[in-house]
MDTraj code that builds the backbone (N, CA, C; nanometers):
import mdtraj as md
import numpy as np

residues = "UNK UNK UNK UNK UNK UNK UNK UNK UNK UNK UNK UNK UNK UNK UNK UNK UNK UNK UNK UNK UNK UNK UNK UNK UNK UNK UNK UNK UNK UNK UNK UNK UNK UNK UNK UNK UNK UNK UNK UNK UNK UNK UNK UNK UNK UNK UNK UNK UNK UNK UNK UNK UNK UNK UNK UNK UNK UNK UNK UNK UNK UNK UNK UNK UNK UNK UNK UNK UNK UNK UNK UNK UNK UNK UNK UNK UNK UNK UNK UNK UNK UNK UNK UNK UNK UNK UNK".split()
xyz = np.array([
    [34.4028, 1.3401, -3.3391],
    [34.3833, 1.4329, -3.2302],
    [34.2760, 1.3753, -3.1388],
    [34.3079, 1.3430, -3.0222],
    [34.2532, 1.2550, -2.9405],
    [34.1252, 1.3798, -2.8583],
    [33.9851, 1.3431, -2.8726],
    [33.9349, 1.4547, -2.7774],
    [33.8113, 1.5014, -2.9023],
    [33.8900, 1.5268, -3.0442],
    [33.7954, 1.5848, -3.1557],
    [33.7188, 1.5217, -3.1820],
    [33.5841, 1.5902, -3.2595],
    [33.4528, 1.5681, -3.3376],
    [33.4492, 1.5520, -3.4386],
    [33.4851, 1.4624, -3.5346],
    [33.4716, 1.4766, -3.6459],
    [33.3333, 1.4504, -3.6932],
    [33.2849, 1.5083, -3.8744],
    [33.1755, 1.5071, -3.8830],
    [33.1408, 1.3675, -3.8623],
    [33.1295, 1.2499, -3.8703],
    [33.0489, 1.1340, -3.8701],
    [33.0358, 1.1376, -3.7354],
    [33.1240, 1.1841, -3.6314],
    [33.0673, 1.1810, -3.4829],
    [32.9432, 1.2610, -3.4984],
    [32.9479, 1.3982, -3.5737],
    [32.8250, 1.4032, -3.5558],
    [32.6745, 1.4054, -3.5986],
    [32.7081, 1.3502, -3.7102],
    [32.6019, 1.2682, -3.7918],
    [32.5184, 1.1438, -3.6912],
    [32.6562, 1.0975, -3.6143],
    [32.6071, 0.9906, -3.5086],
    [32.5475, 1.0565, -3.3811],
    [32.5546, 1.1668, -3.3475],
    [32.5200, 1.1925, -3.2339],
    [32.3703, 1.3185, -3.2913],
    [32.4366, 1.3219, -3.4048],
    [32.2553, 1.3936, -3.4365],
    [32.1229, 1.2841, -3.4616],
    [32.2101, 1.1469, -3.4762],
    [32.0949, 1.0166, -3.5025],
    [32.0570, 0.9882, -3.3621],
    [32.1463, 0.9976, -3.2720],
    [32.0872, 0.9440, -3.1272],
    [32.0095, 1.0776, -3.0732],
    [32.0503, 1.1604, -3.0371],
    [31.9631, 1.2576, -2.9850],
    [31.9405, 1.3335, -3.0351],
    [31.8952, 1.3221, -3.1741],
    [31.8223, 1.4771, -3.2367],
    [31.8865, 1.5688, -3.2857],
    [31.8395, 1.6704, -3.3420],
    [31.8861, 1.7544, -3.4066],
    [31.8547, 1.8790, -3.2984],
    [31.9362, 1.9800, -3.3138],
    [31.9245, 2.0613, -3.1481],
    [31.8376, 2.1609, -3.2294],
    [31.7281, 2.1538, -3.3419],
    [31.6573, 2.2581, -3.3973],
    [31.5848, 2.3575, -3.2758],
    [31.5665, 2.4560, -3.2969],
    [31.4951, 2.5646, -3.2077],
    [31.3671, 2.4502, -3.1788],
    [31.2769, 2.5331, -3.0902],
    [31.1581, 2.4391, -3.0185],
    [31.0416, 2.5618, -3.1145],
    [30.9790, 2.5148, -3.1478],
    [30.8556, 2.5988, -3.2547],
    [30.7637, 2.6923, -3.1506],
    [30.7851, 2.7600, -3.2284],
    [30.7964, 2.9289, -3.1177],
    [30.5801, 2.8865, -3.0826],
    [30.5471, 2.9064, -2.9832],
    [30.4104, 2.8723, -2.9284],
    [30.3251, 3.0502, -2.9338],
    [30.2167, 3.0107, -3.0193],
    [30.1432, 3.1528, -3.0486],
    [30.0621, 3.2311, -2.9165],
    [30.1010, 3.3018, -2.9079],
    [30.0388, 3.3855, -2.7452],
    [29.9176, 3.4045, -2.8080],
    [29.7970, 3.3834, -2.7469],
    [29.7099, 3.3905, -2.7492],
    [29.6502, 3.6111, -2.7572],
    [29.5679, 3.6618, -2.7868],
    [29.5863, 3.7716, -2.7883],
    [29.4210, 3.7857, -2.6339],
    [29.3924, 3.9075, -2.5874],
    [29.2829, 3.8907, -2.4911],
    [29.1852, 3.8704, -2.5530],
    [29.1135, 3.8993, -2.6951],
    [28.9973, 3.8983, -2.7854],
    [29.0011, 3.7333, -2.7705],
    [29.1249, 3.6625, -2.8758],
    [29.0800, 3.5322, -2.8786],
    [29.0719, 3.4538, -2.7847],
    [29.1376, 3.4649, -2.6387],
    [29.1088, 3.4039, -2.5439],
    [28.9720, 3.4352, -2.4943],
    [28.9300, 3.5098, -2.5117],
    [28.7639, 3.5221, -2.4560],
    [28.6738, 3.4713, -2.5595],
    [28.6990, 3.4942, -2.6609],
    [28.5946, 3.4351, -2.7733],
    [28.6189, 3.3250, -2.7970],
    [28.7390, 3.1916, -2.7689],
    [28.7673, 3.0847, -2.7369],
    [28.6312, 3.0836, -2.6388],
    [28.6721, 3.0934, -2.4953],
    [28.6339, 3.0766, -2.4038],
    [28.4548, 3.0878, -2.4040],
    [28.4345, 3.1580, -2.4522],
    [28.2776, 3.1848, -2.4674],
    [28.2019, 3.0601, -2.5722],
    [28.2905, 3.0730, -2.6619],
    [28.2256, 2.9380, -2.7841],
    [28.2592, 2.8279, -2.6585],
    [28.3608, 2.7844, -2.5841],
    [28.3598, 2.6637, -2.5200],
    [28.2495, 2.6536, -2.4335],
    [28.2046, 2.7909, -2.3613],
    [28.0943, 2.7470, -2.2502],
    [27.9733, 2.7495, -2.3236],
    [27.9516, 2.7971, -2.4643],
    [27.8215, 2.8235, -2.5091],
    [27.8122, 2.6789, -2.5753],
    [27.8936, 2.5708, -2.6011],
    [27.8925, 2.4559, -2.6826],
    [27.8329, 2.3658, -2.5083],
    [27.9056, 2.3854, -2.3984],
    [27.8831, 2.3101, -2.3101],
    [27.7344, 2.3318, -2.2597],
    [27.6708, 2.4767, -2.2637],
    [27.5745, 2.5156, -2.2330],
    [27.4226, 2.4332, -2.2946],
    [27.4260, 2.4530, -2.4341],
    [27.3722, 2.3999, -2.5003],
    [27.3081, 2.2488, -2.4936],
    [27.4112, 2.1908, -2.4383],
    [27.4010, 2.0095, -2.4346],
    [27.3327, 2.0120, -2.2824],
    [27.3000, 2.0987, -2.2342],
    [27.2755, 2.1152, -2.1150],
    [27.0939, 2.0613, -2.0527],
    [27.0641, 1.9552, -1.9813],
    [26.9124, 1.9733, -1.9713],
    [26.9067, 1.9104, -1.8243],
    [26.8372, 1.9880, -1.7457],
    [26.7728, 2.1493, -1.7573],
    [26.8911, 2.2021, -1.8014],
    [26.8701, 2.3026, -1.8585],
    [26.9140, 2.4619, -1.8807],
    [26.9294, 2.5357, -1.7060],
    [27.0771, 2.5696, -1.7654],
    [27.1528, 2.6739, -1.6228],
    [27.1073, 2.7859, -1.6350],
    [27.0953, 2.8237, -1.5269],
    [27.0450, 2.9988, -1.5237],
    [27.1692, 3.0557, -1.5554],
    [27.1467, 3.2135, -1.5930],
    [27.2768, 3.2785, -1.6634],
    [27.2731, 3.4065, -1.5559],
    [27.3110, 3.4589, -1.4723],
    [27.3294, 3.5829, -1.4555],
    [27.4453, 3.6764, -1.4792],
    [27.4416, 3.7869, -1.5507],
    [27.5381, 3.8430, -1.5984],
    [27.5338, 4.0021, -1.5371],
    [27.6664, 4.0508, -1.4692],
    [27.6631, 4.1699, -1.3924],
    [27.7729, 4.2240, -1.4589],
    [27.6952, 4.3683, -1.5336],
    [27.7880, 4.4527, -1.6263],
    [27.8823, 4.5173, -1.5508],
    [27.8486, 4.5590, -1.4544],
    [27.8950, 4.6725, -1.3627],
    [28.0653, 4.5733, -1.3195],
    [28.0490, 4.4979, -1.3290],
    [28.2073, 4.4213, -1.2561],
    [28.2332, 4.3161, -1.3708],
    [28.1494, 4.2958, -1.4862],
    [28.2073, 4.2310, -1.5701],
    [28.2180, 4.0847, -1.5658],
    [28.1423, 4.0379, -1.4825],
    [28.1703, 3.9055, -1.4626],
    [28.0053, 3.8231, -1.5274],
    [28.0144, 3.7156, -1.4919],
    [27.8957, 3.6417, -1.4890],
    [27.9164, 3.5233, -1.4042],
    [27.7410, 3.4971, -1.3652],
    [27.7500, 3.3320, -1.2910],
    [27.6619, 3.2060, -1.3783],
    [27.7119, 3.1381, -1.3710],
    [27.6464, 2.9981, -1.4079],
    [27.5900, 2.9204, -1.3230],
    [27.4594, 2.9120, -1.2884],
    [27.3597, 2.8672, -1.1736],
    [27.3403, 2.7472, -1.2379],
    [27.3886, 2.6132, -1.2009],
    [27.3832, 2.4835, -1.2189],
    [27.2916, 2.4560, -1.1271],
    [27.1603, 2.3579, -1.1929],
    [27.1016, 2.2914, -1.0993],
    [27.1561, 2.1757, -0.9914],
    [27.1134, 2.1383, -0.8687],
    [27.0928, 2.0795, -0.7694],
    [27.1885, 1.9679, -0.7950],
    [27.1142, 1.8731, -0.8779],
    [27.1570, 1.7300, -0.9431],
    [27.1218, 1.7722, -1.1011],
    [27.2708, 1.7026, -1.1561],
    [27.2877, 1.7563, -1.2930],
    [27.2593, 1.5655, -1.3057],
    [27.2042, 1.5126, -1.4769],
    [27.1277, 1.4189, -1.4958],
    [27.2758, 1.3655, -1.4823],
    [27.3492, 1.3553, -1.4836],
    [27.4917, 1.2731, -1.5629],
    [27.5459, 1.2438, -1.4304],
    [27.5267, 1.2842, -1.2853],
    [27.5708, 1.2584, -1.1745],
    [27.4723, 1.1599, -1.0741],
    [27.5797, 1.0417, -1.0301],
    [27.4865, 0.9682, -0.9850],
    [27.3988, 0.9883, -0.7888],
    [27.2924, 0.9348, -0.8256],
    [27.2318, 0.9895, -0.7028],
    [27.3023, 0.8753, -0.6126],
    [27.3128, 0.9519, -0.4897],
    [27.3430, 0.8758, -0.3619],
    [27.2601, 0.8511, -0.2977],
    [27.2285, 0.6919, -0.3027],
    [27.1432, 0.6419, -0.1508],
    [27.1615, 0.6705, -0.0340],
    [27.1161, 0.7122, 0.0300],
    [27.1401, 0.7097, 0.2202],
    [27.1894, 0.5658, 0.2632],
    [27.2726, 0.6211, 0.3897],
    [27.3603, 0.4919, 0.4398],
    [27.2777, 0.4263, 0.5005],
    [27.2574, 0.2648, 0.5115],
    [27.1930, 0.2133, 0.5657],
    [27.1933, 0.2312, 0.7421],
    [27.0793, 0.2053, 0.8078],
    [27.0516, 0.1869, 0.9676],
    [27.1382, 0.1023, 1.0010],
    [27.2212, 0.1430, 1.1133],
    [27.3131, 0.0811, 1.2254],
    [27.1872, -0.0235, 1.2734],
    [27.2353, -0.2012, 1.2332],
    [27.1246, -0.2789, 1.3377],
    [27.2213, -0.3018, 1.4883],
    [27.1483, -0.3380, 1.5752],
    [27.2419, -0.3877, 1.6951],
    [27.2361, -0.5131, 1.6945],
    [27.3443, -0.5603, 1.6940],
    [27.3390, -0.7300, 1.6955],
    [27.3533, -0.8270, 1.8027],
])
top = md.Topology()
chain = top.add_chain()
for i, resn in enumerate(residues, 1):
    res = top.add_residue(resn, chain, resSeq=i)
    for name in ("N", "CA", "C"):
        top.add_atom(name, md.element.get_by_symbol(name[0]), res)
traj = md.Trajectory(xyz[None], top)
């Protein structure tokens, strides 16, 4: 029967491209662990921090800011461009 699959076709075609298994179901995060993720990540980044960032935290809207100094040590300073000579 010209057209059919027999099994070794597809023994052969499960060796070339895979096995069509489901894709592994990805865990939704719940809102608790995404924030308590999120907090251990900035409190690990915080830490390594020198100077130390100011923290301000506003209950009333729930948010907070992270006041980074000026020049952080790990960023390089820029020289000023040199004087235009006239030649």
């Amino acid at each position: 029967m010209r057209g059919a699959v027999n099994q070794e076709d597809r023994v052969m075609f499960k060796f070339l491209f895979g096995a069509k298994d489901k894709a592994p179901a990805v865990k939704q995060e719940t809102q608790r662990e995404t924030v308590e993720r999120a907090q251990r990540e900035l409190n690990e980044i915080l830490a390594t921090l020198s100077p130390k960032a100011r923290i301000t935290i506003y209950p009333e809207e729930g948010t907070l800011i992270v006041e980074l100094p000026e020049q952080m040590p790990d960023e390089a300073k820029a020289l000023p461009a040199p004087e235009a000579t006239d030649k």
